[in-house]
Wavefront OBJ file of the C-alpha trace (Angstrom):
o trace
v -28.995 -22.244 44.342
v -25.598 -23.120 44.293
v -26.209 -24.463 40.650
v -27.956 -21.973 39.236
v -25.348 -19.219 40.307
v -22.714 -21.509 38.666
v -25.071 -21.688 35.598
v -25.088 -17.759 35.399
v -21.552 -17.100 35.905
v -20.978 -19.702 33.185
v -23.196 -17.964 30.981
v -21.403 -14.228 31.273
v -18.119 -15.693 30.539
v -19.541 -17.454 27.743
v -20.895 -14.281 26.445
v -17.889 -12.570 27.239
v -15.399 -15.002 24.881
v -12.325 -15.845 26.044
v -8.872 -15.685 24.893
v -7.263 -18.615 25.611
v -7.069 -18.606 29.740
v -5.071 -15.290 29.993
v -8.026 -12.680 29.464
v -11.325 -11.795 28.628
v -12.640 -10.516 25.637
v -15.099 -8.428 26.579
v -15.891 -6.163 23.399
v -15.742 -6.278 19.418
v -16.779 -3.681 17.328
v -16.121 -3.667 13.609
v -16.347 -0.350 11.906
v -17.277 -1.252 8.438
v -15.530 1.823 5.746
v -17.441 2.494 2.307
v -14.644 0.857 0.087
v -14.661 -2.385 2.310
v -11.842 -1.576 4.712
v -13.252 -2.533 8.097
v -11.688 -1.095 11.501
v -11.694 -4.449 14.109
v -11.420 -2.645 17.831
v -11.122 -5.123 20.451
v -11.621 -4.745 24.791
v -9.843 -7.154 26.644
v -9.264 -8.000 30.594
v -6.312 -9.800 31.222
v -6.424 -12.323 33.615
v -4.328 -11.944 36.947
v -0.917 -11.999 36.695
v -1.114 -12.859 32.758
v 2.583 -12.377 31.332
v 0.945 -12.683 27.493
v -2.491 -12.602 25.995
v -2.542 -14.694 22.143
v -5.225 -13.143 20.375
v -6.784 -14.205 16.999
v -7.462 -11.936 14.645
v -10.001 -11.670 12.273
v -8.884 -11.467 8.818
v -5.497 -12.560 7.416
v -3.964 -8.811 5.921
v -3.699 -5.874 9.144
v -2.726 -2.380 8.976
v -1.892 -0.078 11.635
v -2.138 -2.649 14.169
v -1.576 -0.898 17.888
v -2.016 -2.234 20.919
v -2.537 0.374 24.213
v -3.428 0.000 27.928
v -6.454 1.715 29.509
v -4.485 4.946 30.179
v -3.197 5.064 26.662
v 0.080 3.252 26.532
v 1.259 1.116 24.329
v 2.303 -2.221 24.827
v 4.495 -4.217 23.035
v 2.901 -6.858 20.729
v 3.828 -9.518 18.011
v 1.791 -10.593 14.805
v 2.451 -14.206 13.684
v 0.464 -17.002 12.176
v -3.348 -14.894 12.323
v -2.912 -13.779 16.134
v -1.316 -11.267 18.085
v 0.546 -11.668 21.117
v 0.646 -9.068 23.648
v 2.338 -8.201 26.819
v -0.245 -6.619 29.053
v 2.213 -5.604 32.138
v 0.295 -4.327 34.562
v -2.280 -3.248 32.305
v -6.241 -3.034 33.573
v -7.832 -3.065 30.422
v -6.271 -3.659 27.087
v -7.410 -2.264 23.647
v -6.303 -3.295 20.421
v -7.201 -1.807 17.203
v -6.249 -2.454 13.166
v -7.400 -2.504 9.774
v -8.185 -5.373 7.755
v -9.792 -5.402 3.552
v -10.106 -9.044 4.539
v -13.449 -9.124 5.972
v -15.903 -7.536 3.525
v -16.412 -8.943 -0.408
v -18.944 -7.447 -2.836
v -20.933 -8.592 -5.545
v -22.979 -6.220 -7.770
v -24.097 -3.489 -5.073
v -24.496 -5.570 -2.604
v -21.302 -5.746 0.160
v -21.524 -8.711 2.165
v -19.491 -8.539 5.694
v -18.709 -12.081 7.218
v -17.491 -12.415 10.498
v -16.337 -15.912 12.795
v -16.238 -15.168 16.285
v -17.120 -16.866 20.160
v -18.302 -13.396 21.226
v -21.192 -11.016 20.070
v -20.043 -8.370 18.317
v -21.408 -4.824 17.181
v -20.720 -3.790 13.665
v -20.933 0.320 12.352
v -22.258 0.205 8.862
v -21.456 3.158 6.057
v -23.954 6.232 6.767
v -26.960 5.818 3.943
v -26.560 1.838 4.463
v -29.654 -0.573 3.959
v -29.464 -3.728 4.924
v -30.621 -6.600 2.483
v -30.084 -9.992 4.224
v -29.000 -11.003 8.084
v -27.583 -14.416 8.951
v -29.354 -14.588 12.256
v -31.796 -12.149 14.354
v -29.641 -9.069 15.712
v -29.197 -8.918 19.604
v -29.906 -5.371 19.224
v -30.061 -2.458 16.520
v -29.530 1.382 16.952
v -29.556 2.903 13.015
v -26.337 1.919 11.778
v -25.227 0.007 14.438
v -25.940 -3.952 14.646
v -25.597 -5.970 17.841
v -24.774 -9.625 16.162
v -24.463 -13.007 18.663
v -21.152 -15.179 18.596
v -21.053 -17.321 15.676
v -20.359 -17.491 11.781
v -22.499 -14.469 11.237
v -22.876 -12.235 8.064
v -24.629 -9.355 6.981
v -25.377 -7.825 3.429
v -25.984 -4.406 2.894
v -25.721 -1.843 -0.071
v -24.812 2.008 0.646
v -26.829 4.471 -0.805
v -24.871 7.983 -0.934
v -28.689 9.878 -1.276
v -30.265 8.279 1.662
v -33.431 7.660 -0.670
v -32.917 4.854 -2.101
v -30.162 1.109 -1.657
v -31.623 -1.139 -3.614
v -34.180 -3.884 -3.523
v -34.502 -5.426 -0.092
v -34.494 -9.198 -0.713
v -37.892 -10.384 1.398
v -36.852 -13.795 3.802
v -38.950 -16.344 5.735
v -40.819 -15.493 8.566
v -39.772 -12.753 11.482
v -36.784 -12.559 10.087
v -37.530 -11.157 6.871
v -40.189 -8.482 8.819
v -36.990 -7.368 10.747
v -35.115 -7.008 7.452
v -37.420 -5.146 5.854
v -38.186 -2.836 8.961
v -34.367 -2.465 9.777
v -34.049 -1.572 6.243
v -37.553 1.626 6.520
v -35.573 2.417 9.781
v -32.163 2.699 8.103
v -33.350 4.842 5.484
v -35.621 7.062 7.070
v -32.816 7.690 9.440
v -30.671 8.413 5.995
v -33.017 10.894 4.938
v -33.161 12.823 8.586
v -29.464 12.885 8.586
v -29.119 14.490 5.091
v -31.134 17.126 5.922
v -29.452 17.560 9.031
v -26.156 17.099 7.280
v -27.489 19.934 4.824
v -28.621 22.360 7.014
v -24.827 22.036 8.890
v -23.632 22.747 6.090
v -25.077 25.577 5.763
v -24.652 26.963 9.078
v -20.595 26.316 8.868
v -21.072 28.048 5.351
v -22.463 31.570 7.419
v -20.178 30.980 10.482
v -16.499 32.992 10.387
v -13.530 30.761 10.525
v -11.529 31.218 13.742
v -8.269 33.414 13.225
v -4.783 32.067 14.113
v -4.556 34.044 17.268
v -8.069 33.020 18.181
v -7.642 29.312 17.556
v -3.884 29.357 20.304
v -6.593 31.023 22.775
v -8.946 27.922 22.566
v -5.904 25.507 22.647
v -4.680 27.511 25.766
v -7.834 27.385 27.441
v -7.609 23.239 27.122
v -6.009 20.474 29.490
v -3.031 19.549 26.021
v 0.691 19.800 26.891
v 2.785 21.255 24.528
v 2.989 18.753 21.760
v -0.686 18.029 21.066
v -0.862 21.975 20.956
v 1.373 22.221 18.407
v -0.051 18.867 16.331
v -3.330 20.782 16.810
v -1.872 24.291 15.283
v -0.212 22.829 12.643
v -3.250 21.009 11.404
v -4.857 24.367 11.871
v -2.500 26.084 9.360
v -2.730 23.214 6.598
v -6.884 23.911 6.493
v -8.273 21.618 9.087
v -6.928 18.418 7.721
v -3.685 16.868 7.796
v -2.069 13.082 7.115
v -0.776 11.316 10.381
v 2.658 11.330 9.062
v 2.945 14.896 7.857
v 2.228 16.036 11.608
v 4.694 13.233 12.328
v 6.918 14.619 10.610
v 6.477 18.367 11.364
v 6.684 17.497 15.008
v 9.494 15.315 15.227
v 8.307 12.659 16.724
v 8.185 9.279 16.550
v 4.962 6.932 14.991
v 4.279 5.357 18.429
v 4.412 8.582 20.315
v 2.279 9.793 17.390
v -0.471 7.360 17.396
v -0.984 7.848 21.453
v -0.950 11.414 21.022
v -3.598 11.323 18.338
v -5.745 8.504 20.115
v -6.148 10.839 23.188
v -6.861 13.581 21.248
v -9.397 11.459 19.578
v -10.703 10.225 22.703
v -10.968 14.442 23.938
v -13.406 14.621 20.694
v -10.822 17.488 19.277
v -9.925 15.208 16.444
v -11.225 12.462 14.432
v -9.129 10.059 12.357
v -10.152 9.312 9.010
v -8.977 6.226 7.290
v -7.108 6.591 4.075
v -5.886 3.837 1.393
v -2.389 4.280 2.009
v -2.478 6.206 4.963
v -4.628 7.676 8.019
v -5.011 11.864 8.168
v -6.588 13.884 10.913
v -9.120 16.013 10.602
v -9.987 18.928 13.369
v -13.212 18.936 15.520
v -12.554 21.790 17.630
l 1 2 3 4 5 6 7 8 9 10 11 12 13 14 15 16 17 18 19 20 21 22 23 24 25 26 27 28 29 30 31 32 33 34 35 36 37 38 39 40 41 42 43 44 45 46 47 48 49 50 51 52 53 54 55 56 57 58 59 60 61 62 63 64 65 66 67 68 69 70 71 72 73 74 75 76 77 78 79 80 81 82 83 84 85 86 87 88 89 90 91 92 93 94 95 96 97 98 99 100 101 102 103 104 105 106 107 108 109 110 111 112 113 114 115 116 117 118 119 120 121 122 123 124 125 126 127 128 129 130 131 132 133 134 135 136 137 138 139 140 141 142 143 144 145 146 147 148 149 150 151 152 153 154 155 156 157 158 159 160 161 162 163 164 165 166 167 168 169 170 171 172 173 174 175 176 177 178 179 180 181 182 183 184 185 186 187 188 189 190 191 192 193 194 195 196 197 198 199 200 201 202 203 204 205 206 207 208 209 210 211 212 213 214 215 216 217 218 219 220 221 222 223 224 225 226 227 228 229 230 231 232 233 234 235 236 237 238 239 240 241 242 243 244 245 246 247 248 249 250 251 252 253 254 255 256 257 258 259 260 261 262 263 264 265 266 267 268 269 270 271 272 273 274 275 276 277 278 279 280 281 282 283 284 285 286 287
């Protein structure tokens, strides 16, 4: 008995990864951008009474790096030599996010992501993506969204902007070609069901009235924001809906760290969402 519960607990920290002996990884997700950019957002636990966590990174370029506690925080972090090191504090939970070109390469049509981890990972493909070829059998698959196990893992997809059509879908041996071909129906079935959805929200926003000045400052008031992320919200607001990160910056006075907490809890509220640029990140209103 004794033996087996070793056996288990060995297996969920196996599955879990771990950095080094100060924490845990417990989550990767790679959010994979239409021009190859791909956003790498990491979970970790930090072990008791770790002072620093060294993390490797995936990819050798990173942009926008931040590093932030469970209750939103930042925490102060260095980038040397491929890995981060981070100072947790007292930190429960840290999260660590940045963008990397580094990780995707393409050939023709086809984009091929490759990835080298000790942890399973889930990767977000491009809406209207079809997958062509899988290095191993996905631990699980929800329509874009690809559950991969630890290892040096890639996957090779093309995007099709029409949903009706990626490409041919190369046939491989055995199951593994049958779930490549299936993921593949799946992916653009789904493609086609979200046009038309797509399309017919369109349409709706076309027939419903945009929301006056005055009427917008009711909704803010009527939401749990403090004074600053009302007035990042307005002044997005007043420039159409969609603003860069460093114009509202700019507008408000503050500075980029206080910034990028502000707009990762307003992200986090679903009032925002932050779209990833070449040269810079913007915001773009949900309310």
């Amino acid at each position: 008995m004794r033996k087996a519960s070793l056996m288990i607990a060995m297996l969920m920290l196996a599955s879990l990864g771990m950095v080094g002996a100060q924490a845990t990884v417990s989550s990767i997700q790679l959010t994979v951008y239409d021009d190859g950019y791909v956003k790498v957002d990491y979970e970790i636990i930090p072990s008791e009474y770790a002072a620093q966590i060294e993390l490797p990174l995936l990819g050798e370029h990173y942009e926008n790096f931040f590093a932030e506690d469970d209750k939103g925080n930042p925490l102060n972090f260095q980038l040397e030599n491929g890995s981060a090191l981070i100072y947790p504090g007292d930190a429960q939970i840290v999260r660590v996010s940045y963008y990397t070109p580094d990780l995707t390469s393409k050939e023709g049509l086809v984009w091929t992501l490759k990835v080298s981890t000790n942890s399973s990972f889930t990767v977000v493909l491009p809406n209207g993506s079809v997958v062509v070829d899988l290095s191993d059998i996905p631990l699980s698959i929800a329509q874009n969204r690809i559950t991969m196990p630890p290892g040096n893992q890639s996957i090779s997809y093309v995007i099709s902007y029409t949903g009706t059509s990626g490409g041919e879908v190369r046939e491989s041996g055995g199951s593994k070609g049958y779930l490549i071909l299936a993921l593949a129906g799946l992916m653009v079935i789904g493609g086609i069901f979200a046009g038309y959805h797509l399309r017919r929200g369109r349409r709706k926003d076309a027939q419903r009235p945009r929301l006056s000045r005055p009427e917008f400052m009711e909704r803010l008031d009527g939401l749990d924001l403090n004074d600053e992320e009302k007035r990042a919200l307005l002044y997005i607001f007043d420039k159409g809906g969609k603003a860069s990160q460093a114009e509202v910056r700019e507008a408000l006075g503050i500075p980029k760290t206080t910034a990028w907490r502000m707009f990762k809890r307003l992200e986090r509220k679903g009032l925002i969402k932050i779209l990833k640029g070449r040269k810079e990140n913007w915001v773009e209103l949900r309310l």
